[in-house]
N, CA, C and O of each residue as an XYZ file, in Angstrom:
560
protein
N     -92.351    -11.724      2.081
C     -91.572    -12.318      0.999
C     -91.328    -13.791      1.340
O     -91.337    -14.109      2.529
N     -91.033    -15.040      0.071
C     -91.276    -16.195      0.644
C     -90.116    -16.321      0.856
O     -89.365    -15.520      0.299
N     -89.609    -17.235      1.623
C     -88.548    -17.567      2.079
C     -87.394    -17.590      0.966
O     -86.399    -16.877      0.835
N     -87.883    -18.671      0.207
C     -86.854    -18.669     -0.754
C     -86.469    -17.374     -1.413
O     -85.338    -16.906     -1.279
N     -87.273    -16.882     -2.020
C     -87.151    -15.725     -2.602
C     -85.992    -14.422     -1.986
O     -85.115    -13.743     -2.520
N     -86.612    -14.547     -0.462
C     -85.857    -13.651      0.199
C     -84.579    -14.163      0.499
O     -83.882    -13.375      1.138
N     -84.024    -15.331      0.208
C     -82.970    -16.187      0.541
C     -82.130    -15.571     -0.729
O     -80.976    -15.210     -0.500
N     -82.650    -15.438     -2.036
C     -82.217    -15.533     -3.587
C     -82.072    -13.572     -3.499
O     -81.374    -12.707     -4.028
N     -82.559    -13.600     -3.065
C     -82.394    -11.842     -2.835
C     -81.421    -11.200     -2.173
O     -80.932    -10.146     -2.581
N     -81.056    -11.812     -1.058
C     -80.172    -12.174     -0.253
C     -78.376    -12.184     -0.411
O     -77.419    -11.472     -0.108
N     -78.631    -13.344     -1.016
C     -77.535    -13.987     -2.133
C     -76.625    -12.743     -2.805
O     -75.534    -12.236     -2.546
N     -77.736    -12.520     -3.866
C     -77.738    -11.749     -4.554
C     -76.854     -9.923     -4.353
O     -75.947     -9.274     -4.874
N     -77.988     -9.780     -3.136
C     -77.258     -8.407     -1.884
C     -75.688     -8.762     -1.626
O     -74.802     -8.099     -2.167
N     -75.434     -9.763     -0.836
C     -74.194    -10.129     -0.493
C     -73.217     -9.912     -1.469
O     -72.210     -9.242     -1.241
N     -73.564    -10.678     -3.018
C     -72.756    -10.828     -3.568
C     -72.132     -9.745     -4.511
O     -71.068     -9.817     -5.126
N     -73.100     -8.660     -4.479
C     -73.114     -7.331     -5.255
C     -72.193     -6.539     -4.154
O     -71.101     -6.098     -4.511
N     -72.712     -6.346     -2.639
C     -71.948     -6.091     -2.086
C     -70.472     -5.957     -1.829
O     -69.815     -4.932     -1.646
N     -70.031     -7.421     -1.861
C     -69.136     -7.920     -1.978
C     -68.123     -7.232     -3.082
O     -67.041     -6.736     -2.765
N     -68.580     -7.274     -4.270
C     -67.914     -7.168     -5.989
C     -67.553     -5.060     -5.659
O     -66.461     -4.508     -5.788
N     -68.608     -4.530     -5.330
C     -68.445     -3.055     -4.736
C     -67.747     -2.912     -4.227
O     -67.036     -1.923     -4.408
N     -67.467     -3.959     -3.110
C     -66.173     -3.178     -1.482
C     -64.798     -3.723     -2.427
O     -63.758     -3.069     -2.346
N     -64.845     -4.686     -3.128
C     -63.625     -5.037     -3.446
C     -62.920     -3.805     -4.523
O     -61.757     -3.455     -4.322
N     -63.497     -3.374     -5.336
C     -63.882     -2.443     -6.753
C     -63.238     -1.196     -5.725
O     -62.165     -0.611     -5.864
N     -64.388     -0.987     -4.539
C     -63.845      0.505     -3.995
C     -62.228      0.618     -3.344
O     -61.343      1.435     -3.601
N     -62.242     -0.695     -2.287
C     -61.161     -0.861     -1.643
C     -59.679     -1.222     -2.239
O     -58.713     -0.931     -1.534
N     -59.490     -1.760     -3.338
C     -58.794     -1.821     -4.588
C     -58.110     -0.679     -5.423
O     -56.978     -0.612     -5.903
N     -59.305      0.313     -5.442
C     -58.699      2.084     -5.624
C     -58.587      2.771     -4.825
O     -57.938      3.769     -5.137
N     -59.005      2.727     -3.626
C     -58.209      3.336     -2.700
C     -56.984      3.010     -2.355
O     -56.101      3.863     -2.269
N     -56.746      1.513     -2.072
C     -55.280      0.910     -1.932
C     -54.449      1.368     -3.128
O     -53.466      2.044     -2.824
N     -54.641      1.142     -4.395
C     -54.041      1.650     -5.245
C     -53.641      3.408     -4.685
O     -52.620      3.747     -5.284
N     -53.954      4.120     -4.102
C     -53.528      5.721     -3.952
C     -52.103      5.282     -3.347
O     -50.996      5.707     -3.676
N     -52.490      4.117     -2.174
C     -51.257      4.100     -1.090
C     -50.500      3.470     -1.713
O     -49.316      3.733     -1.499
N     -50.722      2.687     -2.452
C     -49.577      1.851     -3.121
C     -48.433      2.067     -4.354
O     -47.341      1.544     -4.576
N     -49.371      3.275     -5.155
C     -48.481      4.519     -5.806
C     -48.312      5.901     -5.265
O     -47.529      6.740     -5.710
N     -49.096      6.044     -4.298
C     -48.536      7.464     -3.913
C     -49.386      8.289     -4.556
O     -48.665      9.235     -4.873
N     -50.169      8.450     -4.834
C     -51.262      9.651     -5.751
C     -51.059     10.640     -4.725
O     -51.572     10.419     -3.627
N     -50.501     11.527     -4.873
C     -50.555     12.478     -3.926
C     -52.408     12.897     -4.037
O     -53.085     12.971     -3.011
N     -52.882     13.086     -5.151
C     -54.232     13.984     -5.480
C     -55.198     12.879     -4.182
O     -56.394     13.149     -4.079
N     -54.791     12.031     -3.523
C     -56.020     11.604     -2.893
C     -55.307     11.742     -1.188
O     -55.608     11.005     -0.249
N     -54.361     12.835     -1.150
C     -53.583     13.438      0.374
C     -54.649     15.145      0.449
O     -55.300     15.794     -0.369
N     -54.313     15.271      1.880
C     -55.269     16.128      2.499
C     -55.360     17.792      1.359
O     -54.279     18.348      1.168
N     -56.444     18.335      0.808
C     -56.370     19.399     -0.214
C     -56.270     18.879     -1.725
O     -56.651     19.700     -2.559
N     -55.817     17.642     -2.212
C     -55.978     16.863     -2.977
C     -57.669     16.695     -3.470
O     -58.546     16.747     -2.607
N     -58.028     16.483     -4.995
C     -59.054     16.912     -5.350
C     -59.667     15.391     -4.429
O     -60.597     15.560     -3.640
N     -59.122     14.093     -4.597
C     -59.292     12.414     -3.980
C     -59.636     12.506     -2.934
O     -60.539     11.778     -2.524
N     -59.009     13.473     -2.104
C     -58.711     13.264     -0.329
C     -60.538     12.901      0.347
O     -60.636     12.429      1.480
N     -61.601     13.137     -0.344
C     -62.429     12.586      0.310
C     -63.180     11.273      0.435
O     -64.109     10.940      1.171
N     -62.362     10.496     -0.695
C     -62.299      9.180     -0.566
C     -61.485      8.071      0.268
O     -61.617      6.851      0.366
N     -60.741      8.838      0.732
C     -59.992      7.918      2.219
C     -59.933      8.821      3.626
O     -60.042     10.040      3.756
N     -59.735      7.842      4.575
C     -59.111      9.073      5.709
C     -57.900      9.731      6.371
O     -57.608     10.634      7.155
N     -57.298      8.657      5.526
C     -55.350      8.815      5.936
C     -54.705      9.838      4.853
O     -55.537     10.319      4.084
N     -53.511     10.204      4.684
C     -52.921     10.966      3.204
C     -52.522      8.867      3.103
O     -52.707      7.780      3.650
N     -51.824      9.651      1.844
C     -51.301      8.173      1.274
C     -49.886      7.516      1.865
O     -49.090      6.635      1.541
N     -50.045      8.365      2.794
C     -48.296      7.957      3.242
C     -48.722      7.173      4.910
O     -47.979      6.652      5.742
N     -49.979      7.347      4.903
C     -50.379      6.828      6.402
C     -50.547      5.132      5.922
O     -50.450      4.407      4.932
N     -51.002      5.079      8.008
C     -50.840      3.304      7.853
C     -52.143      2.922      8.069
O     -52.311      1.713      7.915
N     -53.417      3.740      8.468
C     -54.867      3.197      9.006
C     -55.331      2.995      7.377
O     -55.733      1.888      7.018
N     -55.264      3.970      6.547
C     -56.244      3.231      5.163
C     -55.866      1.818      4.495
O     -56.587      0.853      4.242
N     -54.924      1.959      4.360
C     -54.291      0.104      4.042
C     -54.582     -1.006      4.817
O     -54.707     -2.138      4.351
N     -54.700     -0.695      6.065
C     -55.164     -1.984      6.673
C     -56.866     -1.975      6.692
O     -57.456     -3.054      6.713
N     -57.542     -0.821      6.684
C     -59.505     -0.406      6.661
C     -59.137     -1.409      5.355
O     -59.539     -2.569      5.454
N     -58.411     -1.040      4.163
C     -58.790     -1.586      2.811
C     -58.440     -3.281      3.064
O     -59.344     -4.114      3.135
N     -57.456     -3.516      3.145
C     -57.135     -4.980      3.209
C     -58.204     -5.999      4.148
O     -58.613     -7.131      3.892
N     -58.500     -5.011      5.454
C     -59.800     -5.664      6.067
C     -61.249     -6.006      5.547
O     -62.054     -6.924      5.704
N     -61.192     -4.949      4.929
C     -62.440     -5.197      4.438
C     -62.458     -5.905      2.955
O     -63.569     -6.315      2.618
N     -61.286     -6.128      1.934
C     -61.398     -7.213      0.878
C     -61.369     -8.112      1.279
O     -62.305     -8.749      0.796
N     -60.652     -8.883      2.178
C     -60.969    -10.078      2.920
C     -62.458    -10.201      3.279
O     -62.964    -11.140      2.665
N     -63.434     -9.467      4.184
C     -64.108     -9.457      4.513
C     -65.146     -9.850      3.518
O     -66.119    -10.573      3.732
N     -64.704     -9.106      2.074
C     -65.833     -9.396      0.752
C     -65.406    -10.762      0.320
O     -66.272    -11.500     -0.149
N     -64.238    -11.165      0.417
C     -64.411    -12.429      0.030
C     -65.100    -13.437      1.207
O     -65.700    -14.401      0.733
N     -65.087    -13.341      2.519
C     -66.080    -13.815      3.110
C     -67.560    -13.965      3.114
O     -68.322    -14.717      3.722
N     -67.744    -12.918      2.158
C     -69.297    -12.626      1.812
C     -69.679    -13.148      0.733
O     -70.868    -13.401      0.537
N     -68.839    -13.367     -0.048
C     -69.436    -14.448     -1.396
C     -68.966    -15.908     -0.569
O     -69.106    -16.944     -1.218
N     -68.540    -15.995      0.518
C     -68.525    -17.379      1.028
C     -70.149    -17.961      1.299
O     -70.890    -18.874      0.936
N     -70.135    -16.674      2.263
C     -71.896    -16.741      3.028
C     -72.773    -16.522      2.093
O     -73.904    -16.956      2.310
N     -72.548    -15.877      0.941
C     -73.462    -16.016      0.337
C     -74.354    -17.232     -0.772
O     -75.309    -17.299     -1.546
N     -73.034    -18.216     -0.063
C     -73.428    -19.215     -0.944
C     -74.473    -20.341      0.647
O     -74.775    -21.477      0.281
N     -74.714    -20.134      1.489
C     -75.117    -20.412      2.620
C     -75.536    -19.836      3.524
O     -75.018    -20.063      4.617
N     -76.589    -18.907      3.434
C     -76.672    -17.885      4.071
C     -77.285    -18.233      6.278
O     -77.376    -17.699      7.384
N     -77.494    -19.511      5.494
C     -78.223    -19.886      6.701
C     -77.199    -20.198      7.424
O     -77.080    -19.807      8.585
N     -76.064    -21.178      6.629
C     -75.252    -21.756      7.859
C     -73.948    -20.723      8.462
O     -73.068    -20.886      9.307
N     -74.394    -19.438      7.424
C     -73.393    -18.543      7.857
C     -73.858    -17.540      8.657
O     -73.414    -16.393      8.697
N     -75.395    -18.307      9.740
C     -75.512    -16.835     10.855
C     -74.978    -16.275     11.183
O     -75.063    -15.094     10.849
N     -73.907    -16.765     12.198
C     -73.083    -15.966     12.815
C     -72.036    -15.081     12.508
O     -71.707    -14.263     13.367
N     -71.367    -15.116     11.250
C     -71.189    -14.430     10.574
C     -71.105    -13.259     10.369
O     -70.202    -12.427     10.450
N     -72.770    -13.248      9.920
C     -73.091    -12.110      9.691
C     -73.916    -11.324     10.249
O     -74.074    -10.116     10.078
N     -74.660    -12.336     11.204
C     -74.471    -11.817     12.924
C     -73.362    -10.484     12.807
O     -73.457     -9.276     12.591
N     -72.393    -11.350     13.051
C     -71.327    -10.218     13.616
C     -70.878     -9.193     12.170
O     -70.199     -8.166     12.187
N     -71.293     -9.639     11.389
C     -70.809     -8.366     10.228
C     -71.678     -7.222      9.990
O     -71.160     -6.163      9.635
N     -73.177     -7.327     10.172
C     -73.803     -6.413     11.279
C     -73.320     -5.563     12.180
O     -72.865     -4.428     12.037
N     -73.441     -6.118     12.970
C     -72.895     -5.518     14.525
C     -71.793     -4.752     14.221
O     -71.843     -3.537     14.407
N     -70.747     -5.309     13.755
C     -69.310     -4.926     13.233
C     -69.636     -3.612     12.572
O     -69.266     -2.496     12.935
N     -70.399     -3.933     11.533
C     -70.376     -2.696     10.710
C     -70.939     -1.339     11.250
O     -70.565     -0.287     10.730
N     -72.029     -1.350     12.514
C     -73.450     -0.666     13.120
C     -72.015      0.223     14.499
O     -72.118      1.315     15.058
N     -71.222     -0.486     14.575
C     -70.255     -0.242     15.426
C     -69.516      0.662     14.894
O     -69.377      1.747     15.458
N     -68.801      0.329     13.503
C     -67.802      1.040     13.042
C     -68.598      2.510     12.720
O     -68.272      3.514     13.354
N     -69.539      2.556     11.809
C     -70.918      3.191     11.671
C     -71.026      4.373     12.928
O     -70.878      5.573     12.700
N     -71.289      3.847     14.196
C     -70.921      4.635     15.279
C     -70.090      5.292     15.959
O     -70.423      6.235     16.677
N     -68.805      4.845     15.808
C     -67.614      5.482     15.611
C     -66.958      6.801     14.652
O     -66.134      7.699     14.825
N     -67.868      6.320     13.538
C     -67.532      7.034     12.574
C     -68.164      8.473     12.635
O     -67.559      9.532     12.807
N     -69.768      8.244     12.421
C     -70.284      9.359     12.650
C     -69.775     10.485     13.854
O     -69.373     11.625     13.618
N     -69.871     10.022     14.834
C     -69.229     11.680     15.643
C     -67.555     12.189     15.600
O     -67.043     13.085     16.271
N     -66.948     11.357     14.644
C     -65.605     11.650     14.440
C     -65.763     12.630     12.985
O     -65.178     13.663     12.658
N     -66.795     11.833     12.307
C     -66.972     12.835     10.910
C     -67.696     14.489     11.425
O     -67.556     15.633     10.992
N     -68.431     13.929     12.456
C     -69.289     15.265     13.138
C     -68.088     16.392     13.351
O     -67.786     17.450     12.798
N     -67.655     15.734     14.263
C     -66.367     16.661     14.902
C     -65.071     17.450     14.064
O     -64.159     18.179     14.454
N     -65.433     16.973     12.845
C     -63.848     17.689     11.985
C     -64.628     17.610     10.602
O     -65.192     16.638     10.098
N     -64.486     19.043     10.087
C     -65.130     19.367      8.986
C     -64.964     18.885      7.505
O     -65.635     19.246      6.538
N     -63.951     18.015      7.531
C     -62.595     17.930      6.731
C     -63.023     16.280      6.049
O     -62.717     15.779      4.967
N     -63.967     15.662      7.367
C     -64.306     14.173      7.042
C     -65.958     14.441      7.091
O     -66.541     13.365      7.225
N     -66.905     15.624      7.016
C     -67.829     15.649      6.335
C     -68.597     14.728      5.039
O     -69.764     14.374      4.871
N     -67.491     14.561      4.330
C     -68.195     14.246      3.180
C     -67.884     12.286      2.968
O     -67.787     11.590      1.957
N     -67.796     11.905      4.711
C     -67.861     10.733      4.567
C     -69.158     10.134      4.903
O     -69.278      8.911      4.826
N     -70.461     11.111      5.387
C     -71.523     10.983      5.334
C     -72.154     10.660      3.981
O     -73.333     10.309      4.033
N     -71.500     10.723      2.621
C     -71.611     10.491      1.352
C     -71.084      8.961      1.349
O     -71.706      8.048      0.806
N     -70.055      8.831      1.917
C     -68.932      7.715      1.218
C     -69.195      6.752      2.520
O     -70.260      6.323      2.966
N     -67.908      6.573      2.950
C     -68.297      5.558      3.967
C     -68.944      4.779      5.033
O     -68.796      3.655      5.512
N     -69.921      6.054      5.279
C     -70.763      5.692      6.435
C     -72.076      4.966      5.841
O     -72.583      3.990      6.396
N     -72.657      5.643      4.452
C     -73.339      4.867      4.097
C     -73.306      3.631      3.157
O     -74.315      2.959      2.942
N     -71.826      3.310      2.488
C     -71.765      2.098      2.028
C     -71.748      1.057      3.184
O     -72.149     -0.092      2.998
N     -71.359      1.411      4.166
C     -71.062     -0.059      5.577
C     -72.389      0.310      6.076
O     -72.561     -0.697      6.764
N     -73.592      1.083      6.268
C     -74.295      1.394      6.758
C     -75.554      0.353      5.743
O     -76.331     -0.484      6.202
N     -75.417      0.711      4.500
C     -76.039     -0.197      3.635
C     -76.052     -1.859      3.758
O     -76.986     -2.657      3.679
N     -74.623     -2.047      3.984
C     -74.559     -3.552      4.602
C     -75.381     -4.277      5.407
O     -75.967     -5.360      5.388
N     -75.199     -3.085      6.309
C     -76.093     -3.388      7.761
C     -77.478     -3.693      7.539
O     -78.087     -4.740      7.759
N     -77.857     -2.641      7.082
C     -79.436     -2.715      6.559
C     -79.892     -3.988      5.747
O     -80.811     -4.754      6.039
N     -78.986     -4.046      4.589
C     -79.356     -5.580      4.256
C     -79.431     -6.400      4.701
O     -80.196     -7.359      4.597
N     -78.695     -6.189      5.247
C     -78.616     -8.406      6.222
C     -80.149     -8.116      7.193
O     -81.122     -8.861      7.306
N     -79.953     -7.034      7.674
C     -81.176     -6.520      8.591
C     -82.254     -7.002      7.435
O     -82.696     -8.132      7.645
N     -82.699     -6.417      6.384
C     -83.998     -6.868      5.728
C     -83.678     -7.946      4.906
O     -84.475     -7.856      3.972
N     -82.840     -9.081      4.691
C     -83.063     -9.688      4.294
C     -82.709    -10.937      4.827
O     -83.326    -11.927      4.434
N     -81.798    -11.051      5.674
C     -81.283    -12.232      6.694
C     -82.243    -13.483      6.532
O     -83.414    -13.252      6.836
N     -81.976    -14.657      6.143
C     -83.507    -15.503      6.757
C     -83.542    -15.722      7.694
O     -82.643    -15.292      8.417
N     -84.258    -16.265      8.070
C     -84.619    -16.811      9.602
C     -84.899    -18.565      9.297
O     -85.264    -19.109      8.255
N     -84.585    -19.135     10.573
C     -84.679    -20.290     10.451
C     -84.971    -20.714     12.026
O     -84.908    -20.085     13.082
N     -85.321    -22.084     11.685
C     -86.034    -22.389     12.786
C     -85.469    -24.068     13.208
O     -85.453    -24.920     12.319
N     -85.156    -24.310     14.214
C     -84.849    -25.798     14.399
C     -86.140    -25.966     15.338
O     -86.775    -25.442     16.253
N     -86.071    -27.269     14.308
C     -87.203    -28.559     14.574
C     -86.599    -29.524     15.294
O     -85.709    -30.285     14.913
N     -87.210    -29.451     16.541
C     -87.069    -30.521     17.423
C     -87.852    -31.771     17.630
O     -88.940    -31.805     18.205
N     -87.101    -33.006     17.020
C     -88.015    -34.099     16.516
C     -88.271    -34.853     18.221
O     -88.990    -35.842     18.357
């Protein structure tokens, strides 16, 4: 793919990305922020977060990661000068990703985050992976 192209493709990934985590992380916060009981443990919701709604880890996963999307329509307007970045939003994500899986393994209950969360941050990963550019300094 030519550079540019894969640059505009890129963009594009990020910024869709981005508009998704905010969209998802937005209704989930909304459970904690009214109390939906229906998204607490036996609740028809409960497999869209990992806390009940009265906990403190889903509010901060959500608030981390809308920040994080607005960082991504940052980089996505620069993808080059935002290596490192996303360097680390990669890594970050391939990490959390790893964490996740043998905790979902281990308790039957977070199964069905092999649907939900592992592969939306898992998707991330992969993108930047196939579409990242590459660049090269020229040493005059």
């Amino acid at each position: 793919m030519e550079q540019q192209a894969k640059i505009k493709t890129f963009k594009i990934f990020l910024q869709t990305w981005a508009v998704l985590c905010i969209i998802v992380m937005s209704i989930n916060s909304s459970a904690f922020i009214f109390k939906f009981l229906q998204f607490n443990p036996g609740g028809p919701f409960h497999w869209l977060i990992w806390d009940d709604v009265y906990g403190h880890v889903g509010p901060m996963i959500f608030v981390i990661y809308i920040v994080w999307a607005g960082y991504l329509f940052k980089a996505a307007k620069d993808p080059i000068k935002s290596k490192t970045f996303l360097d680390f939003t990669f890594w970050a994500n391939i990490a959390h990703v790893g964490v996740m899986v043998p905790m979902a393994l281990n308790d039957s209950m977070y199964h069905s985050k092999f649907l939900t969360d592992i592969p939306f941050i898992l998707f991330l990963s992969i993108g930047i992976y196939m579409w990242q550019p590459t660049f090269s300094i020229n040493k005059a």
